[in-house]
C-alpha positions as CSV (number, residue, x, y, z in Angstrom):
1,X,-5.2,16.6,38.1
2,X,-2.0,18.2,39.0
3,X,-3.8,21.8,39.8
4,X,-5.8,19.4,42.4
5,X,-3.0,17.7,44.1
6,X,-1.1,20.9,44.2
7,X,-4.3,22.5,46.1
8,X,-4.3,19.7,48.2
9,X,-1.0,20.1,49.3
10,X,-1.5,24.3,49.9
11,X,-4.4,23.8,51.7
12,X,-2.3,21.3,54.4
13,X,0.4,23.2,54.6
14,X,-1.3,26.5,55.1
15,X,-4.8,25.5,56.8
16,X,-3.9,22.3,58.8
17,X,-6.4,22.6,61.3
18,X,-9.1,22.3,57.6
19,X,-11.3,23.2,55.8
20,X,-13.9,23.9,58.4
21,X,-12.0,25.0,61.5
22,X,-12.4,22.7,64.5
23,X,-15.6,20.7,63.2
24,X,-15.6,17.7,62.2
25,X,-17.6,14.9,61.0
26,X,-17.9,12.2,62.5
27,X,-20.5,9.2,62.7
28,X,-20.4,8.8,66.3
29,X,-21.8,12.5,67.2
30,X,-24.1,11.8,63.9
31,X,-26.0,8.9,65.3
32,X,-25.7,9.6,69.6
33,X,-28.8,10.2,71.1
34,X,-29.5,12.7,73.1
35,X,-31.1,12.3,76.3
36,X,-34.6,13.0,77.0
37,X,-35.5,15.7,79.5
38,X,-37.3,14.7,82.1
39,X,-40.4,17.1,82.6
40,X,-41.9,17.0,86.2
């Protein structure tokens, strides 16, 4: 448990922006529709 808590504190110290860059999750961009396109 303390080899976890110390990684956890490494990797936001050293990699603030996370894990994964600029992405993130989120359940508003998970569940917004997009909108139809309109085929004439």
């Amino acid at each position: 448990m303390v080899i976890y808590a110390i990684a956890l504190i490494l990797i936001m110290v050293f990699k603030p922006s996370g894990l994964m860059g600029t992405w993130e999750l989120s359940l508003t961009k998970a569940f917004r529709r997009k909108p139809k396109e309109v085929s004439e």
